[in-house]
C-alpha positions in Angstrom: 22.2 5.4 16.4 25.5 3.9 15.7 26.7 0.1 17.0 30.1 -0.1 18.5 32.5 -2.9 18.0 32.0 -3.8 21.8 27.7 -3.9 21.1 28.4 -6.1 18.3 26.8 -10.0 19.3 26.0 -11.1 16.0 29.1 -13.0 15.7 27.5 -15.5 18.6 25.0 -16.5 16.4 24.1 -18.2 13.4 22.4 -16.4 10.4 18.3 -17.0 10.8 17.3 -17.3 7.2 13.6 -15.7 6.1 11.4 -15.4 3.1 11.1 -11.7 4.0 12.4 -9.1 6.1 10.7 -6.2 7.2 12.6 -3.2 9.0 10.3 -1.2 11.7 7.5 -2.7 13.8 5.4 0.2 13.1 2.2 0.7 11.1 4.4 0.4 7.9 5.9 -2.6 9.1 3.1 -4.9 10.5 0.7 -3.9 7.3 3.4 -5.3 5.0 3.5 -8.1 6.7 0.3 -8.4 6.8 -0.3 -8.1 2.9 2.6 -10.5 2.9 1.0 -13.8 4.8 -2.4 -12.8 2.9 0.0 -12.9 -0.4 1.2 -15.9 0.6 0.7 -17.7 4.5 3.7 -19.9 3.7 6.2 -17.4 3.6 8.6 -17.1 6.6 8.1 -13.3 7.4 10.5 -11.9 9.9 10.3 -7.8 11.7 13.1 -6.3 13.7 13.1 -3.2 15.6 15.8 -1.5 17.1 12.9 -0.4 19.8 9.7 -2.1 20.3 6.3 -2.2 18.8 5.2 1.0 17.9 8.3 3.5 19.4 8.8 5.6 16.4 5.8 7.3 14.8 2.8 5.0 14.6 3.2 5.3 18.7 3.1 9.3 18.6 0.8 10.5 16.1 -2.7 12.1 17.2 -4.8 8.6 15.9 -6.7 10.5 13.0 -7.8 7.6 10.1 -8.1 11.0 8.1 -7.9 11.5 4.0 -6.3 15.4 5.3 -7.6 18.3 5.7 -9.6 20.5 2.8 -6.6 22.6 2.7 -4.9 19.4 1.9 -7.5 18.7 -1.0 -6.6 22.4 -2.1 -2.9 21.6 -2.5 -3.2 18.7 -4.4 -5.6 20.0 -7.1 -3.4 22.8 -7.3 -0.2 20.6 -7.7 -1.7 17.6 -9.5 -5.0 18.8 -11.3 -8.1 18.0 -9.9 -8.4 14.1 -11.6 -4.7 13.4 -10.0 -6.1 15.2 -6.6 -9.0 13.0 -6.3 -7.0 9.7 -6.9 -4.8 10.7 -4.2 -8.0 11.0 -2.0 -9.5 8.3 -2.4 -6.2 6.3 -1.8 -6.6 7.4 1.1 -10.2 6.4 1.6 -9.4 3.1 0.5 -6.7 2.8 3.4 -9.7 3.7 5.7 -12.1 1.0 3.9 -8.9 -1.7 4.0 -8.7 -1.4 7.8 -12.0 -1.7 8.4 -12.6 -4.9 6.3 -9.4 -6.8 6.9 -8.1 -5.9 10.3 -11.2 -3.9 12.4 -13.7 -6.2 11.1 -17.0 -5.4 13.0 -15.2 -4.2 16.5 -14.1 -1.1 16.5 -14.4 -0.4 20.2 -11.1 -3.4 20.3 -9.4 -0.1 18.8 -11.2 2.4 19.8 -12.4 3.5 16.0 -15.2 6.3 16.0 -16.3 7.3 12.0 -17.0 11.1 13.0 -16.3 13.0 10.5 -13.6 15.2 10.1 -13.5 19.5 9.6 -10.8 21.8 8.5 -12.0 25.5 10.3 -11.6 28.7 8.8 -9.8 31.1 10.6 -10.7 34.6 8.6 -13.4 35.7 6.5 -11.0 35.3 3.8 -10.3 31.6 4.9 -14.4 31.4 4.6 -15.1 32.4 1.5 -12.4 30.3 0.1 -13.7 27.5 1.7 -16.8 28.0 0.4 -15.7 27.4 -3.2 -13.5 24.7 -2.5 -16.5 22.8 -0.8 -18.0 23.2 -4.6 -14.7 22.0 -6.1 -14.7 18.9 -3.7 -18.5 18.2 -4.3 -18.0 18.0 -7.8 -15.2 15.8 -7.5 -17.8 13.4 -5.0 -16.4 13.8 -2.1 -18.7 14.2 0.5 -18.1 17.0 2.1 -20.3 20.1 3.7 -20.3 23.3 4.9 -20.9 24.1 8.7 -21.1 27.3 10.3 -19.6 29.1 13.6 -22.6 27.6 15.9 -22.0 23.8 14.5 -18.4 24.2 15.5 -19.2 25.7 18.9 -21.7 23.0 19.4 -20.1 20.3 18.1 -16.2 21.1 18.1 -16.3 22.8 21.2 -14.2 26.0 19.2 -14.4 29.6 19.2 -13.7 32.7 16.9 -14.1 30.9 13.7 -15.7 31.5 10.8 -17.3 27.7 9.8 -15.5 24.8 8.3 -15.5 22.3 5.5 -16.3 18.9 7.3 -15.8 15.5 5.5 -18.0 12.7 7.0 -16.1 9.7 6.8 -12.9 10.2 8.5 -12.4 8.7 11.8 -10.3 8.9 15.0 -8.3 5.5 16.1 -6.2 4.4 19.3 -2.9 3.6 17.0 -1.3 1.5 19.8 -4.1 -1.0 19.9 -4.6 -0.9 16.0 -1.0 -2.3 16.0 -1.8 -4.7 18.9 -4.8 -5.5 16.7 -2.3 -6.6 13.3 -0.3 -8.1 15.5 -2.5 -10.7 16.9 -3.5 -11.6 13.0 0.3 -12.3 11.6 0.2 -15.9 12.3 4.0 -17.4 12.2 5.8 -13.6 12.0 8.3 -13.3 14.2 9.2 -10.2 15.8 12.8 -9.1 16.9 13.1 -6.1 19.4 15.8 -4.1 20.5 17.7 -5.0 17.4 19.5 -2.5 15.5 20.3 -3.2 11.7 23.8 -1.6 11.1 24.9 -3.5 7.9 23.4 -4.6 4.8 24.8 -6.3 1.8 23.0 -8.2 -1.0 25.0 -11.2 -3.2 23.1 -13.2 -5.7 20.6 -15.5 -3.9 20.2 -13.1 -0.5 20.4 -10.0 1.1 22.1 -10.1 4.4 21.6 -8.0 7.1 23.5 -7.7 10.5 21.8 -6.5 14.0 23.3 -5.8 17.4 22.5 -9.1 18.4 22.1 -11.6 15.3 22.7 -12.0 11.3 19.7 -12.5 9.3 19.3 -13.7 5.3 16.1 -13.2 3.3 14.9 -13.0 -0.2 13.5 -9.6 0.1 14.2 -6.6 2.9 11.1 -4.4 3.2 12.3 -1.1 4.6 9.6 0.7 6.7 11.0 3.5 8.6 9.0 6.5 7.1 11.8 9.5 8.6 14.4 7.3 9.9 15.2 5.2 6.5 18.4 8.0 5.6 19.7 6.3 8.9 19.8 3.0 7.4 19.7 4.1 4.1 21.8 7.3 3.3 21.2 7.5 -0.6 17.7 8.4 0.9 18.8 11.8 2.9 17.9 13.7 0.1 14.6 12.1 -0.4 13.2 12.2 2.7 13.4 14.9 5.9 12.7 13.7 9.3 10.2 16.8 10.4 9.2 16.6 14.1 5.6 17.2 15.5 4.9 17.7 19.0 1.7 17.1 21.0 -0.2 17.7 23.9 -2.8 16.1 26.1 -4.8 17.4 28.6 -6.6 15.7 31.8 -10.2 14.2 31.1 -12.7 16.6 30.3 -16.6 15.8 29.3 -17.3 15.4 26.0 -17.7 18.5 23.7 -14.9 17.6 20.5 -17.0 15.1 17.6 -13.9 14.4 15.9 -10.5 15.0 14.4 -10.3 19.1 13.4 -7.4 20.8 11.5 -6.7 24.6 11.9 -3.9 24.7 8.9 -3.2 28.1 10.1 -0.8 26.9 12.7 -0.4 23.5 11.1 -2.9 22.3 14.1 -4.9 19.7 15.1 -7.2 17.9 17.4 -9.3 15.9 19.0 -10.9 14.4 22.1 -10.4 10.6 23.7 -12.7 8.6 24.1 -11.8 8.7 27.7 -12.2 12.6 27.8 -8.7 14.0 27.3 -7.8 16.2 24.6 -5.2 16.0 22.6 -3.5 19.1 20.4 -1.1 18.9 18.3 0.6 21.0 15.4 2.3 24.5 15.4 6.1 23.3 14.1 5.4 26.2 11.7 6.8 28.7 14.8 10.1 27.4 14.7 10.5 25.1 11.5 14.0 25.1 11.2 14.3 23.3 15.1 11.7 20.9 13.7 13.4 19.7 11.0 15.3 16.9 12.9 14.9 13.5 14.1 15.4 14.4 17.3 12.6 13.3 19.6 12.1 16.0 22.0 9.5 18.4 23.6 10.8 22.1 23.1 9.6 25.2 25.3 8.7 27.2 22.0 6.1 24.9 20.4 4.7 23.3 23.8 4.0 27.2 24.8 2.2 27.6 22.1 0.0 24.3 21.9 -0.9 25.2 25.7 -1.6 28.9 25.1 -3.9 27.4 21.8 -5.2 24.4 24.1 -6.3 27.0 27.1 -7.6 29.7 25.1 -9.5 28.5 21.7 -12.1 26.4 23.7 -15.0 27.0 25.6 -14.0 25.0 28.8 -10.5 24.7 29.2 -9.0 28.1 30.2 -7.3 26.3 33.2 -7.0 22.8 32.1 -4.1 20.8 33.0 -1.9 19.3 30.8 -0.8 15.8 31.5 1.2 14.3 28.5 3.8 16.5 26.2 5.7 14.2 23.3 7.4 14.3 20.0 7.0 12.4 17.2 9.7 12.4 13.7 7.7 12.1 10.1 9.3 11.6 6.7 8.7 14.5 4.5 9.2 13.9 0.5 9.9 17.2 -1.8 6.7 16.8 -3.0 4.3 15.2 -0.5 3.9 11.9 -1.8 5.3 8.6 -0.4 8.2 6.4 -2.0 7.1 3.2 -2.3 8.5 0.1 -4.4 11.7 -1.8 -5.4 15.1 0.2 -4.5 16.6 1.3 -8.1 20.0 0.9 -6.8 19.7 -2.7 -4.4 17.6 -5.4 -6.4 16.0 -7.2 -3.4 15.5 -3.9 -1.4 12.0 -2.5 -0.9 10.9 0.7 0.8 8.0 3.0 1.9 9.1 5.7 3.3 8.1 9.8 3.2 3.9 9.5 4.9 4.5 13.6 5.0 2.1 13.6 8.0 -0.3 10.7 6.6 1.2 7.9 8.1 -2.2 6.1 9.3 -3.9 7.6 6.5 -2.2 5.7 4.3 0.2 2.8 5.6 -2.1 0.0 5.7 -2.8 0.6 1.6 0.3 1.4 1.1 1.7 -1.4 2.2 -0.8 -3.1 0.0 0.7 -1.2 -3.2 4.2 -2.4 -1.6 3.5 -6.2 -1.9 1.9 -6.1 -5.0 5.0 -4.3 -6.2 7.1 -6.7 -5.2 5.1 -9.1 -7.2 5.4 -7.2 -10.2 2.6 -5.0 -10.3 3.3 -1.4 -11.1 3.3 1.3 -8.8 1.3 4.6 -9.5 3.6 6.9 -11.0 3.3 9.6 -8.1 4.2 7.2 -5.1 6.9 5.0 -7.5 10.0 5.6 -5.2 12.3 5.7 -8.9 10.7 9.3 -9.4 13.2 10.5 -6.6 16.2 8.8 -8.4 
């Protein structure tokens, strides 16, 4: 979005100075404050939105706490080497073990956090005995993972006409809205700023200044958390990052027959069942990839077809099922699947995280960890350090 001369208010009002400001009041942006007032409770930690809690991604997504799918695994072993891969999994683990120790704390059902298990299903016989040997490959590198067959799946994942599936047994399904609530009720002294648009940004030698629709704002540091939006406040970052869209659906309640997330990587597909009964689908931007590659949030007849026809058709019980909800969601893809995180090379009190590539609460509460600390002078890991990109 753009802000026109006649939006403009911040001239009505004087600058509101801060310690730190964070852009985006999503996952990314109530973590790092988070790590922030842990860091230090004094600071004076400010986060504007130009929506509301949660109205980008961290409000869209399909709630998995997930490390991936094995497919996923696959990838990075073959484009890191399988010491490199397994770093990069546990990272994510670690996200998983973060939440549950600092924010979820005992209650999960205030969030609606179920540890199932996660399974990535093979399609073919092909996909199967693949899958077979990249179980081993995972095993050896400890990650506890095992094989279940056609019958477990029916039983358990409610799915047809596949093969079996390498499940993981610690991943876990999550109600992202009320994870956010959650944060939000533990950053004492933060205040938040809605419906405020940043549309300039300048740095001099004490401050970086930033101007919204509504007010001007001064801070040490700017933490920019905006995962596929950050080329639209930050263009040197178009190249960096690419808003790719996901769309989803969700289906009336139905009685329980899904254990947990599932990924068909086929069709770039996922799901999983509510606690309340609905099931949600999501995935198949690989039929028109070159309409999802926007930051556009809308629902297209092409891929909402297709998540229906999957939703009505792959399971044992939902041939006629209504669907209730359809939505979009825009992610932040990097060129090679790992986030940016850290000090901006070119503005000295800028920081970002940006570029999830489809691991958004997988990874944000961690990474936002590995954000602050960077700011505090400890180095970032070499794959996620944002100056690889630059």
């Amino acid at each position: 979005m753009t802000i026109s001369y006649w939006l403009d208010q911040s001239s009505k009002t004087s600058t509101a100075h801060y310690d730190a400001l964070i852009i985006g009041a999503g996952i990314a942006g109530l973590s790092t404050a988070y790590w922030l007032k842990k860091e230090n409770p004094n600071l004076k930690v400010a986060i504007l939105d130009r929506q509301y809690l949660g109205a980008g991604a961290s409000g869209r997504n399909a709630g998995f706490v997930t490390c991936g799918s094995a497919e996923h695994f696959n990838k990075l072993h073959e484009q890191f080497g399988l010491a490199k891969a397994t770093e990069i999994w546990r990272f994510s683990e670690r996200n998983r073990e973060l939440l549950q120790q600092e924010i979820i704390q005992g209650h999960p059902e205030a969030v609606d956090f179920y540890q199932t298990g996660s399974c990535t299903v093979a399609p073919s016989v092909e996909d199967w005995s693949r899958y077979q040997t990249l179980a081993q490959t995972m095993l050896d590198a400890g990650i506890d993972v095992e094989l279940i067959d056609e019958k477990y799946l029916a039983q358990h994942y409610g799915v047809r006409n596949f093969q079996g599936a390498i499940q993981y047994k610690h991943d876990g399904i999550i109600h992202p809205i009320k994870l956010l609530n959650l944060i939000r009720s533990k950053l004492s002294g933060v205040d938040f700023f809605e419906g405020q648009e940043v549309f300039h940004i300048e740095e001099n030698s004490s401050a970086v200044l930033v101007k919204t629709n509504l007010q001007n704002f001064s801070a040490e540091k700017m933490f920019v958390c905006l995962n596929g939006y950050i080329s639209q406040l930050l263009p040197e970052f178009k190249s960096k990052v690419k808003p790719q869209r996901g769309q989803v659906v969700v289906t009336e309640p139905l009685p329980a027959f899904v254990k947990g997330p599932c990924y068909l990587t086929k069709h770039l597909c996922y799901f999983r069942q509510l606690p309340t009964g609905e099931l949600l689908v999501g995935g198949f931007r690989n039929h028109d990839l070159e309409a999802e590659n926007t930051a556009l949030d809308e629902a297209t007849d092409l891929i909402q077809k297709a998540l229906t026809e999957f939703t009505q058709s792959y399971f044992q019980n939902t041939q006629q099922v209504k669907i209730n909800y359809r939505w979009s969601g825009v992610m932040g893809f990097t060129p090679d699947g790992q986030m940016l995180i850290g000090q901006h090379p070119l503005r000295q009190r800028v920081h970002v995280m940006a570029g999830c590539s489809g691991h958004g609460m997988g990874l944000s509460f961690v990474s936002a960890k590995t954000l602050v600390d960077s700011a505090s002078g400890t180095p970032v890991p070499s794959h996620l350090d944002v100056a690889r990109l630059f």
